[in-house]
C-alpha positions as CSV (number, residue, x, y, z in Angstrom):
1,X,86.5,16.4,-99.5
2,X,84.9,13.9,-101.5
3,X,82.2,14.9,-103.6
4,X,81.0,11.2,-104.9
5,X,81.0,9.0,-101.7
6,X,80.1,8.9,-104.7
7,X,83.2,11.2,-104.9
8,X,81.8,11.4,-107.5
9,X,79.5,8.3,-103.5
10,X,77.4,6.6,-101.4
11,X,70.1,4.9,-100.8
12,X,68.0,2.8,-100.6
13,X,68.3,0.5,-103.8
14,X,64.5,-0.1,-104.2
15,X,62.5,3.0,-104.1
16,X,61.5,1.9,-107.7
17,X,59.1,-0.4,-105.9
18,X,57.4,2.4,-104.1
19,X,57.0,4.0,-107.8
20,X,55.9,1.1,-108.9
21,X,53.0,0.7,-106.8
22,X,52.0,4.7,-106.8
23,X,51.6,3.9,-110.6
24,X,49.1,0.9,-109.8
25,X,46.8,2.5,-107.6
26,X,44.7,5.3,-106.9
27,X,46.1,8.1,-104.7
28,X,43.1,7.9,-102.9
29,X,43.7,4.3,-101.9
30,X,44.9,2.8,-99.3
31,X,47.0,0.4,-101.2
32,X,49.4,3.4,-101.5
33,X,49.5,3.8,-98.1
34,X,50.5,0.3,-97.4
35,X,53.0,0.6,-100.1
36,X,54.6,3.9,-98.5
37,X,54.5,1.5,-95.4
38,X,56.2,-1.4,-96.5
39,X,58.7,1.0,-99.0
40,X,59.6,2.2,-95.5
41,X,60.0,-0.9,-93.6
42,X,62.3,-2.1,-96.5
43,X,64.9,0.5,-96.4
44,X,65.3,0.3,-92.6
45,X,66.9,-2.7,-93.4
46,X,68.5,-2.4,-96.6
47,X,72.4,-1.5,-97.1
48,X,75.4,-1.7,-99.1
49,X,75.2,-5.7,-98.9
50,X,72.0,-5.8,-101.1
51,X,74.4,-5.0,-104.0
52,X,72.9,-6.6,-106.8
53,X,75.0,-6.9,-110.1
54,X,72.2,-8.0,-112.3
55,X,70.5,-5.0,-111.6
56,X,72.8,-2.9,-114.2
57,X,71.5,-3.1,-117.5
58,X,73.0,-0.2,-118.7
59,X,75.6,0.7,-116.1
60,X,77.8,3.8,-117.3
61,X,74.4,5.2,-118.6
62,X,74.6,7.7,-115.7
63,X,71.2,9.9,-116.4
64,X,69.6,10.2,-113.1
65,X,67.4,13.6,-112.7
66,X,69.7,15.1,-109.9
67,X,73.5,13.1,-111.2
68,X,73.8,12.9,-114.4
69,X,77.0,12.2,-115.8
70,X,78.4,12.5,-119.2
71,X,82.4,12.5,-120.4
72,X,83.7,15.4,-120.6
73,X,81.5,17.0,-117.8
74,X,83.7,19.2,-116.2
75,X,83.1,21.0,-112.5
76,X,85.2,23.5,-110.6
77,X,83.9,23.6,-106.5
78,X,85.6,26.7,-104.2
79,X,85.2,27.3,-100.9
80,X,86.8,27.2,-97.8
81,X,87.1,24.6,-94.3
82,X,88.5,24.9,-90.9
83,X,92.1,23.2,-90.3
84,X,94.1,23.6,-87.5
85,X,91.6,26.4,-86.1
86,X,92.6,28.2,-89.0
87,X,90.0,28.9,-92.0
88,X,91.4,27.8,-95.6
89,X,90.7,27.5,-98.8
90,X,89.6,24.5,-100.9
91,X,89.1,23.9,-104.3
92,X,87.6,20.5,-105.8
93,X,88.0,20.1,-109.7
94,X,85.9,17.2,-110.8
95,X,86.1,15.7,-114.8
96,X,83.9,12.6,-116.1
97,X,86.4,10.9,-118.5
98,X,85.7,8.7,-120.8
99,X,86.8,5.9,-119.5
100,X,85.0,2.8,-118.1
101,X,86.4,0.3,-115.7
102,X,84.6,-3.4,-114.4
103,X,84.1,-3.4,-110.8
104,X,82.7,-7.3,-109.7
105,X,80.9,-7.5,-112.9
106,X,79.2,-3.7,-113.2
107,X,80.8,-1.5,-115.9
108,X,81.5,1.6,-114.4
109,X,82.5,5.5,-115.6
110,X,85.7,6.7,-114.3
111,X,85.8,10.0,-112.6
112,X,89.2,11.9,-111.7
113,X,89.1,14.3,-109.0
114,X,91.7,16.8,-108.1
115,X,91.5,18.4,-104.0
116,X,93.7,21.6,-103.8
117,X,94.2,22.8,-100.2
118,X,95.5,26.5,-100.1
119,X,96.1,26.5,-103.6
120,X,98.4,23.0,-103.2
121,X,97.4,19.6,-104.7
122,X,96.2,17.5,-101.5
123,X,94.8,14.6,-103.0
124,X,94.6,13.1,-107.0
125,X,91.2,10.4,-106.9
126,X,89.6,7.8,-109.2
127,X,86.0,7.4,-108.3
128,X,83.8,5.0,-109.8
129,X,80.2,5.3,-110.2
130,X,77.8,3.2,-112.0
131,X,73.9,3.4,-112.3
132,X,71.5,1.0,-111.9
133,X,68.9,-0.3,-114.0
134,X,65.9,1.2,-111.4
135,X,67.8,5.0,-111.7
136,X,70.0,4.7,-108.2
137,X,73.4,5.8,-108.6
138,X,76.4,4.1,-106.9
139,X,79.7,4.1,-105.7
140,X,81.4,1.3,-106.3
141,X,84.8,2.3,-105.0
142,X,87.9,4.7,-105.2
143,X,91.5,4.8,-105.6
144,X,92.3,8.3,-103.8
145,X,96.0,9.2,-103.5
146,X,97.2,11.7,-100.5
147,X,100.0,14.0,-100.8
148,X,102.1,15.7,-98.0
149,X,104.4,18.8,-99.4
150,X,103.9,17.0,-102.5
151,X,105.0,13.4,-101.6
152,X,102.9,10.8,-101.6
153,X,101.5,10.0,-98.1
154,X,99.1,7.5,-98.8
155,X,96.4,5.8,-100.6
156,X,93.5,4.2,-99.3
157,X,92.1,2.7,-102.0
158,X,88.5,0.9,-101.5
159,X,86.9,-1.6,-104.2
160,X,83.3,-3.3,-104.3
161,X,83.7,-7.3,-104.0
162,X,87.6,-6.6,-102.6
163,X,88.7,-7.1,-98.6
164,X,85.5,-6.4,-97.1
165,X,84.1,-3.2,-99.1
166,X,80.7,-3.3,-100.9
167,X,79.2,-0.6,-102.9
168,X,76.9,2.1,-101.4
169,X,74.1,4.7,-103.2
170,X,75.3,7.9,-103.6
171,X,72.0,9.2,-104.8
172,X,68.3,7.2,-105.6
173,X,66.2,8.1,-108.4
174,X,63.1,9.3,-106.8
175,X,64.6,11.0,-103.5
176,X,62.1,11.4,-101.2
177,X,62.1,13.4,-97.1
178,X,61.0,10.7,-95.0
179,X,62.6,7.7,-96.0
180,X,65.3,5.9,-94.3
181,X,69.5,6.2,-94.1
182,X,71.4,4.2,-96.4
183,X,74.5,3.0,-96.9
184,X,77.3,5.1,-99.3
185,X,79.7,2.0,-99.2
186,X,81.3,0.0,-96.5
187,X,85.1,-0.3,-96.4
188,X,87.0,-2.0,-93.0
189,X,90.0,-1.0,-91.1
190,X,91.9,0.3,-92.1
191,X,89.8,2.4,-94.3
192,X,87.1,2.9,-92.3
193,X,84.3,4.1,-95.0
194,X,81.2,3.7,-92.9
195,X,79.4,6.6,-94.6
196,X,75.7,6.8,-95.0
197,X,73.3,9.2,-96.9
198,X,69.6,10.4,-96.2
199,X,67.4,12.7,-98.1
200,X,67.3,15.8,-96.0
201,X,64.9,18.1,-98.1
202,X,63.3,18.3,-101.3
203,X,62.2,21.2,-103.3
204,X,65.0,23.8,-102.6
205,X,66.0,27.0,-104.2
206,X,70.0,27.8,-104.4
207,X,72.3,29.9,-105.7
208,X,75.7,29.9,-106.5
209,X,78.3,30.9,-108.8
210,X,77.3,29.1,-111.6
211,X,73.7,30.0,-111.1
212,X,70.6,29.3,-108.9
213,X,69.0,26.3,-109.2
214,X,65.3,24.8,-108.8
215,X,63.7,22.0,-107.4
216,X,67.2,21.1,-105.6
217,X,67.8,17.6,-103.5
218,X,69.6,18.2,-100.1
219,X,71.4,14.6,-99.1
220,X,72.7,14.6,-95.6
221,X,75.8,12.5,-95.3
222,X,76.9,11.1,-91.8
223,X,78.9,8.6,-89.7
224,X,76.5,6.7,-87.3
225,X,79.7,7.5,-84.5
226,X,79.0,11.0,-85.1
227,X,74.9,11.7,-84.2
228,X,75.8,15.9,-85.1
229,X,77.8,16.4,-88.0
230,X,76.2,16.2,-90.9
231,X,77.6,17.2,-94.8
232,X,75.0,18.3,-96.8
233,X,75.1,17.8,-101.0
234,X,72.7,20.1,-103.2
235,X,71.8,18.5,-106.0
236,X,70.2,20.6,-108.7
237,X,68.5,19.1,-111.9
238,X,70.6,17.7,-114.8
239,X,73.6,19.1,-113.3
240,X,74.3,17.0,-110.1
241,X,76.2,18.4,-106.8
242,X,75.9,22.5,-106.6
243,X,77.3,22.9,-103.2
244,X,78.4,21.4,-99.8
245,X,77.6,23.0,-96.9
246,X,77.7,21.7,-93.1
247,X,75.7,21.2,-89.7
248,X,75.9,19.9,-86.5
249,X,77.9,21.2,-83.4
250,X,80.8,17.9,-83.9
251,X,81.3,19.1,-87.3
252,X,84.8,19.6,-86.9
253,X,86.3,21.2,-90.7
254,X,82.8,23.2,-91.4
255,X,83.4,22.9,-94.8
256,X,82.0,24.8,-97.5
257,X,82.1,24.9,-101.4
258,X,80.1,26.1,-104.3
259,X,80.3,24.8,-107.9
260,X,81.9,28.1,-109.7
261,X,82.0,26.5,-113.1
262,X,80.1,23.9,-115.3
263,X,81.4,23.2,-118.4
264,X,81.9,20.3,-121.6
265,X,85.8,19.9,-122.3
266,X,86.9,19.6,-125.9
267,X,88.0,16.5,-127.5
268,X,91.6,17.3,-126.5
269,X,91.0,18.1,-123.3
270,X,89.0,15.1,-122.6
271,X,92.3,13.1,-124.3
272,X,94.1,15.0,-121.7
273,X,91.8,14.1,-118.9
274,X,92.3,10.3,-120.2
275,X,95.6,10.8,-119.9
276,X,95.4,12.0,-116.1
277,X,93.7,8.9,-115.3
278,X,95.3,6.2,-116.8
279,X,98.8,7.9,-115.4
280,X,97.2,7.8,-111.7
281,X,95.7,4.0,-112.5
282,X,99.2,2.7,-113.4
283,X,100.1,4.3,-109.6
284,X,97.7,2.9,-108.2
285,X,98.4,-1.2,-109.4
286,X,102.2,-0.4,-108.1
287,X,100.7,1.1,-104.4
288,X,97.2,-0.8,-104.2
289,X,98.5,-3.9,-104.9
290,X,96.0,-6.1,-102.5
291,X,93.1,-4.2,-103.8
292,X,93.6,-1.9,-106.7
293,X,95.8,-4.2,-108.7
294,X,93.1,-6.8,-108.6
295,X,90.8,-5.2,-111.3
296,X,91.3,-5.2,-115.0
297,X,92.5,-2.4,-116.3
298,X,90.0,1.1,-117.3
299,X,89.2,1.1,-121.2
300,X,87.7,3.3,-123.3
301,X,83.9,3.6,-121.7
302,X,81.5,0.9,-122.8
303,X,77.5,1.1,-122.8
């Protein structure tokens, strides 16, 4: 499970310009309604190709209302998913480091994610997520590492500007029901990352472990090949993803998982997490060596 497909994702890169004009009129007007109008006719068509590196003043800022990201954030999801007709467990651990690597020009934090199946490590990922100058987050890419028994199996690393991928939007800054799908980031065979996002509700109430939650984000995540199986991401306020749940009758792994913990590491623990990463980066330039191995190297993060 990847919780930024970006995971850390993974919109529609303008929805500032539908702010903007809101601001400019009256909302009696129907200048607004020409704007909501031409806001929509704009993200029908916009994907992960309107990229834009220009657009990221202030990149590894990552302080969107609904994703906010600082290092040492620290998030522990549990839950459970179907495999092999048999129900299991799953637990996500997610830690912000503080790290920073350039992806085609955008400074971008460094987020490690651990996947344990049935209490076993299943996958070891470096997701990288930068923000935009208009508040969108994005996923520029990921380095995930498989494991079989505890061997390495594989690792299909994706980068923005490297063999075909581009950057998708995990999450925009003003989410809003009614507005178009958008692209999470494209990556070719063998890959395959054709995911796409699409604010599904606005406004929810949710509880989990860690708490209940107000004025919560639902983004539906999807494969166009799939019409009915949809992920769906929580996002509560100044926290970021709260739980995953599932829909749709060709949802095959109905997974579920709720954030059980939210909490700041220490200053050794964060040099611990550090650690972690830079010891699964120097993996990655000896496996990913047509893609991964073609970016400089994560540094201490950078503003």
């Amino acid at each position: 499970m990847r919780l930024r497909r970006t995971h850390l994702a993974s919109i529609a890169l303008l929805l500032v310009f539908w702010a903007s004009a809101c601001a400019a009129t009256n909302s009696e007007s129907g200048t607004e309604k020409n704007s909501e109008r031409n806001q929509s006719e704009h993200l029908s068509t916009i994907g992960a190709k309107d990229f834009d590196p220009t657009n990221f003043d202030h990149s590894t800022t990552v302080d969107n209302k609904w994703f906010t990201l600082e290092p040492g954030d620290h998030s522990v999801f549990e839950g459970s998913a179907i495999d092999d007709g048999q129900r299991i467990s799953r637990r996500v651990v997610s830690t912000v480091t503080d790290l920073s690597k350039v992806i085609n020009g955008v400074n971008s934090m460094v987020v490690l994610e651990r996947d344990y199946t049935e209490g076993e490590l299943v996958e070891a990922e470096l997701a990288f997520v930068a923000q935009d100058t208009y508040g969108n987050v994005w996923h520029m890419g990921e380095y995930p590492e498989e494991y079989d028994d505890g061997t390495l199996d594989k690792a299909p690393a994706w980068v923005h500007g490297l063999k075909g991928a581009t950057a998708g939007i995990t999450i925009p800054a003003d989410p809003r029901e009614g507005t178009a799908a958008y692209a999470q980031g494209f990556a070719p065979a063998p890959i395959d990352w054709v995911d796409r996002g699409r604010v599904y509700k606005t406004g929810q109430r949710t509880c989990v472990p860690a708490g209940c939650y107000e004025d919560v984000v639902v983004i539906e995540e999807f494969e166009e090949n799939l019409p009915d199986a949809f992920q769906d991401k929580y996002y509560a306020p100044g926290v970021g993803v709260v739980r995953v749940g599932w829909r749709g009758s060709a949802d095959e792994s109905k997974e579920t998982l709720e954030l059980v913990k939210a909490s700041q590491l220490s200053p050794a623990e964060l040099t611990d997490a550090r650690a972690g990463a830079l010891e699964l980066e120097d993996r990655a330039y000896r496996s990913s060596k047509d893609v991964y191995a073609q970016t400089p190297r994560a540094q201490e993060r950078l503003t």
